[in-house]
C-alpha positions as MATLAB code, in Angstrom:
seq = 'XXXXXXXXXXXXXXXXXXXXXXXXXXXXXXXXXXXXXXXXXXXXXXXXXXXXXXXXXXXXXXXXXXXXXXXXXXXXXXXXXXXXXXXXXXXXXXXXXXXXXXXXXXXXXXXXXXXXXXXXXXXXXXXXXXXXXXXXXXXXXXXXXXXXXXXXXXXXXXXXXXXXXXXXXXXXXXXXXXXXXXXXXXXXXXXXXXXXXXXXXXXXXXXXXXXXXXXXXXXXXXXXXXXXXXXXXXXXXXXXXXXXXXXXXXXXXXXXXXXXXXXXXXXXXXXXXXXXXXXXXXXXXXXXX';
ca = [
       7.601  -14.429   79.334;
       9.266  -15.819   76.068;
       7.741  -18.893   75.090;
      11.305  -20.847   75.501;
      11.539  -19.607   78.806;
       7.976  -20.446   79.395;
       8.222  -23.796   78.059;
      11.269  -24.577   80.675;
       9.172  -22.821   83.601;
       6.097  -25.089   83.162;
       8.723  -28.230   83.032;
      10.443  -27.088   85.931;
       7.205  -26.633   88.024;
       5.923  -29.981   87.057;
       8.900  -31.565   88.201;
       8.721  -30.021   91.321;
       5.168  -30.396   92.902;
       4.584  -33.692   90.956;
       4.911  -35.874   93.998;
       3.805  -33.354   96.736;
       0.432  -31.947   95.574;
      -2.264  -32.213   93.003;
      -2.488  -28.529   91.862;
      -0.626  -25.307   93.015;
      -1.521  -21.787   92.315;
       1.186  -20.454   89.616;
       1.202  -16.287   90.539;
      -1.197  -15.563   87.114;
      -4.440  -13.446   87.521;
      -6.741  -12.861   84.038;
      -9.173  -10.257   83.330;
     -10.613  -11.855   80.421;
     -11.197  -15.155   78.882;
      -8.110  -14.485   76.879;
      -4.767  -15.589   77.816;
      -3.402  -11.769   76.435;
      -5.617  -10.559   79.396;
      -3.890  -12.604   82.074;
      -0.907  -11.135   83.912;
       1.959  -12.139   86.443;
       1.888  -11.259   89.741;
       6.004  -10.948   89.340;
       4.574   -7.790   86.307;
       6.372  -10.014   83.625;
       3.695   -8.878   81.533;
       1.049  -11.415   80.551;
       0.661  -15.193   79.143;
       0.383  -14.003   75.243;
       3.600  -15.654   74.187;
       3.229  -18.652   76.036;
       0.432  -20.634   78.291;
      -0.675  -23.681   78.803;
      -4.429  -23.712   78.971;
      -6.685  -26.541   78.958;
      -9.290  -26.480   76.352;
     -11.703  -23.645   77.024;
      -9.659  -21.988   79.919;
      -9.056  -19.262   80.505;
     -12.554  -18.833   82.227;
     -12.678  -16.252   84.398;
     -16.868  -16.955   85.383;
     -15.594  -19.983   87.323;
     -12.866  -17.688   88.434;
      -9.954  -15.056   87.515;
      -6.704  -17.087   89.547;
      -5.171  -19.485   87.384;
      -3.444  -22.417   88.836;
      -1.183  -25.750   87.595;
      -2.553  -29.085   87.304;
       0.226  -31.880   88.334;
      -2.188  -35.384   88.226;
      -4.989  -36.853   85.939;
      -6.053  -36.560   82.591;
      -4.947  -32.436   82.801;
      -1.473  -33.039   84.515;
       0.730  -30.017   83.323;
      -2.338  -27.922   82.140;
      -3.245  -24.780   83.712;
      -6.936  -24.623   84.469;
      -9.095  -21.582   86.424;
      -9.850  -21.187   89.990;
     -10.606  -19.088   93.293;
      -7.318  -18.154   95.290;
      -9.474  -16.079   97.317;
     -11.125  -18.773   98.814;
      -9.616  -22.241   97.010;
      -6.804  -23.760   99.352;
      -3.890  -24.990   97.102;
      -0.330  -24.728   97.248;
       1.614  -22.002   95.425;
       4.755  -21.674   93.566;
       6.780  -18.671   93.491;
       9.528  -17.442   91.763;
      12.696  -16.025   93.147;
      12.708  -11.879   92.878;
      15.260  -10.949   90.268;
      17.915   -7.920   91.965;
      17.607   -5.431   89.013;
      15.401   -4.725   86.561;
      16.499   -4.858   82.697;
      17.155   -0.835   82.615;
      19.758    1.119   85.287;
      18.755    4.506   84.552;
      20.465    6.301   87.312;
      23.005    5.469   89.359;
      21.141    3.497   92.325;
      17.633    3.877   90.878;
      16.139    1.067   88.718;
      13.276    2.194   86.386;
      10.480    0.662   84.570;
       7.479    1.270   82.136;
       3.761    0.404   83.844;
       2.720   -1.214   81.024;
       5.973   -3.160   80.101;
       7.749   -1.477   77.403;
      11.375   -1.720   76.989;
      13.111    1.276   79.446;
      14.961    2.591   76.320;
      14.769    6.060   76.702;
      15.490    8.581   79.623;
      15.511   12.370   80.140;
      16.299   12.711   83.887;
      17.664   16.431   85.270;
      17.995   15.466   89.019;
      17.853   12.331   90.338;
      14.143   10.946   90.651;
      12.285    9.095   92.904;
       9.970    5.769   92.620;
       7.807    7.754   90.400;
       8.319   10.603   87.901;
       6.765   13.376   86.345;
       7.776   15.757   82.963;
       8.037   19.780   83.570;
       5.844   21.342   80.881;
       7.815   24.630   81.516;
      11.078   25.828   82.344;
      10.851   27.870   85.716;
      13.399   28.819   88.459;
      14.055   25.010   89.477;
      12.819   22.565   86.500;
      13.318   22.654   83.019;
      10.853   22.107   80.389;
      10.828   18.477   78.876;
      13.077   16.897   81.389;
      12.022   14.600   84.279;
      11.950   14.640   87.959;
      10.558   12.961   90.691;
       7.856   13.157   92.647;
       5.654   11.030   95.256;
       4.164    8.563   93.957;
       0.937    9.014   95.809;
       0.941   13.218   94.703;
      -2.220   14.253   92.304;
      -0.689   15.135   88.831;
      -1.992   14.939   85.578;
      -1.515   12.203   83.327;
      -1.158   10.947   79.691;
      -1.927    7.873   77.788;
      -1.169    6.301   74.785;
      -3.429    4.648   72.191;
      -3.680    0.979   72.587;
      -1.549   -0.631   69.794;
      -3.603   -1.463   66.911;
      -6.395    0.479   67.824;
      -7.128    3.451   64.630;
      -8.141    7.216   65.481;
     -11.180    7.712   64.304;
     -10.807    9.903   60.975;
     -14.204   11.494   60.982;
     -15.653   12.263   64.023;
     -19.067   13.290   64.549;
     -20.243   16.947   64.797;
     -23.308   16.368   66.446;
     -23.042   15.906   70.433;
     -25.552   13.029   72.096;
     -28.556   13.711   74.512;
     -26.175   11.481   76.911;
     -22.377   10.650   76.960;
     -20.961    7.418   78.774;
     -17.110    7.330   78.729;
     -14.857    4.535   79.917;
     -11.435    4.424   81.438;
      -9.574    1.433   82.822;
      -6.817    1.612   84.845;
      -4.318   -1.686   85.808;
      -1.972   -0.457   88.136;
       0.099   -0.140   91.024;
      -0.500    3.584   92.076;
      -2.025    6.445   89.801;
      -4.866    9.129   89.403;
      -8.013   10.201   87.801;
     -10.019   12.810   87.633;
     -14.081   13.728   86.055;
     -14.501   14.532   82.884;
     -12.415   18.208   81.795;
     -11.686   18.737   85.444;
     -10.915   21.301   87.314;
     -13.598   23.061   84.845;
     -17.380   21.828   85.233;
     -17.737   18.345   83.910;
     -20.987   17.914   80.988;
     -24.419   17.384   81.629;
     -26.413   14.059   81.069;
     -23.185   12.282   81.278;
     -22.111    8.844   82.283;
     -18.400    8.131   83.381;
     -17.202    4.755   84.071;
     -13.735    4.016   86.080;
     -12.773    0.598   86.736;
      -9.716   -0.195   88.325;
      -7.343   -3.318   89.011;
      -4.586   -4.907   90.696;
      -2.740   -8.292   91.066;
      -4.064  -11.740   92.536;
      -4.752  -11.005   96.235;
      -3.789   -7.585   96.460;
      -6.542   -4.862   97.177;
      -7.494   -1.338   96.190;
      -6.916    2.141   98.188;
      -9.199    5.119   96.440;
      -9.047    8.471   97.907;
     -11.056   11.084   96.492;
      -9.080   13.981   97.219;
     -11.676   16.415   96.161;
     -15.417   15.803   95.566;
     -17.394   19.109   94.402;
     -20.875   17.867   92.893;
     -24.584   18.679   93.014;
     -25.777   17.274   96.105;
     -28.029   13.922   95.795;
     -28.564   14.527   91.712;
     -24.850   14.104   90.459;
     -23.398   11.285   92.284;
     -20.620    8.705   92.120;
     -21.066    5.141   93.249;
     -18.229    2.618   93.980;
     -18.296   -0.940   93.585;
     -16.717   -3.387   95.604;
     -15.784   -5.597   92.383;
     -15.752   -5.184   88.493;
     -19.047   -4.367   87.523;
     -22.561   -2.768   88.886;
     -23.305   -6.418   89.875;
     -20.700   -6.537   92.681;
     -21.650   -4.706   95.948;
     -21.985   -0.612   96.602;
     -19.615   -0.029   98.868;
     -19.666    3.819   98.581;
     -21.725    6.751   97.644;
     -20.602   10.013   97.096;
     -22.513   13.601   96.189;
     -21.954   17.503   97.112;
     -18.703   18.677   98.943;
     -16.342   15.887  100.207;
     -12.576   16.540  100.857;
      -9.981   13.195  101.361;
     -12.856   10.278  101.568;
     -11.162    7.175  101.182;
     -12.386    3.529  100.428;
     -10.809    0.068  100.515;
     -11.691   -2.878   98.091;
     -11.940   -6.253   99.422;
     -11.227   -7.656   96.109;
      -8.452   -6.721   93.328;
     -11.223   -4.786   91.636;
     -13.545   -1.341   92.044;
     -15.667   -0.436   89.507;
     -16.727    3.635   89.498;
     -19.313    5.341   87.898;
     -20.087    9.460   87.819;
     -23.544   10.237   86.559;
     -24.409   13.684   85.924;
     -28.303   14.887   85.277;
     -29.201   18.244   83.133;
     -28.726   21.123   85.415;
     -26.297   22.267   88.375;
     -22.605   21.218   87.242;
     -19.607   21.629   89.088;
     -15.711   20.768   89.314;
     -16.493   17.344   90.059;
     -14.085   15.301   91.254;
     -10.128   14.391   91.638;
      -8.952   10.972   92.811;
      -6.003    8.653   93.724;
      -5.412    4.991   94.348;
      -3.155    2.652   95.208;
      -2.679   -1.513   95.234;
      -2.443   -2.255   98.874;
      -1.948   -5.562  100.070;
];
């Protein structure tokens, strides 16, 4: 959101609730204490280019839901709060009935993480969700695009965050212990243990955390689990950190295990001790609502 548009948005929602209610939830969930961090629940991206905080908000220990002040000293401000639990009123926007790309007759495409749908390579036409053939064989050619379920287990790639620099001399020598982190804000995707399907590294630490929009929840599936039993384990957390409740624990030879969050949040780790490695493990999830 522009910060014109936004600017006209936060006008147009003051003059509506102003006589009718004190505060109203405004569809905007952060992660962090940083407006950058806080996203639509609409997926316009997040409140970077233009918010309306009070001083010292957003504060996402009082709580992660953000929500519009229309009385009092803070009148127009948008302050932090609970929509799990907090009763307020809400204001929603209309849906829009296409998205800024039309890629294929029909079918409406966009990027997860909000960049402009510029660029296309399609062979056939594609489903909700897409993949890229490596290799040319009898049906797919290599470098073009085709669809798949969205819910299949594929690999995936990533880019760099912008900003953030390769490092230009990495070091040589490998650690005692490793601890890696991957975090995932989605709608639907996969991940897998460290170098999977071949045996994942000893005396290592692997953190997962996943998350979704304002009320909606979390599906994981572990579609395969092949670890040493009771010594290299994986432990899921019903929130975003090792503070929120273990909801799951997983070791040994599990096929299609599948946990719900009650929150927009699990948190995963995979620790591995010295001896006995395996595959590990292979995983999907989904926002559910």
């Amino acid at each position: 959101m522009n910060k014109e548009k936004g600017l006209l948005d936060n006008t147009a929602v003051s003059t509506i609730i102003e006589n009718s209610t004190k505060s109203a939830w405004i569809g905007l969930y952060c992660f962090e204490n940083d407006p950058e961090k806080c996203s639509w629940d609409s997926e316009n991206g997040n409140a970077k280019e233009y918010n309306n905080f009070a001083a010292n908000f957003p504060y996402i220990e009082m709580d992660k839901c953000v929500y519009f002040k229309s009385s009092g000293k803070l009148a127009g401000k948008w302050l932090s709060g609970d929509c799990q639990e907090d009763q307020r009123s809400f204001v929603c926007e209309i849906p829009t009935t296409s998205f800024e790309a039309r890629a294929w007759p029909g079918h409406y495409y966009q990027w997860v993480d909000d960049s402009k749908f510029d660029y296309f390579n399609f062979d056939v036409k594609a489903e909700n969700c897409l993949t890229m053939s490596l290799k040319t064989t009898v049906t797919k050619t290599s470098g073009f695009w085709y669809g798949t379920d969205c819910l299949a287990t594929e690999h995936f790639l990533c880019k760099r965050w912008i900003g953030k620099d390769c490092e230009s001399s990495p070091s040589t020598v490998a650690p005692l212990e490793s601890k890696e982190y991957y975090s995932f804000f989605m709608k639907s995707g996969t991940f897998s243990s460290p170098n999977y399907p071949k045996n994942y590294t000893a005396n290592s630490t692997s953190v997962y955390s996943l998350a979704t929009l304002g009320s909606q929840k979390i599906r994981l599936t572990f579609n395969e689990i092949l670890t040493e039993p009771d010594y290299d384990q994986i432990l899921i957390y019903d929130g975003d950190s090792v503070e929120s409740p273990l909801i799951g624990n997983f070791s040994g030879v599990h096929f299609k295990k599948q946990i719900e969050s009650s929150t927009n949040n699990l948190y995963i780790t995979f620790i591995t001790d010295s001896t006995v490695n395996s595959f590990g493990f292979t995983a999907s999830f989904q926002s559910i609502i």
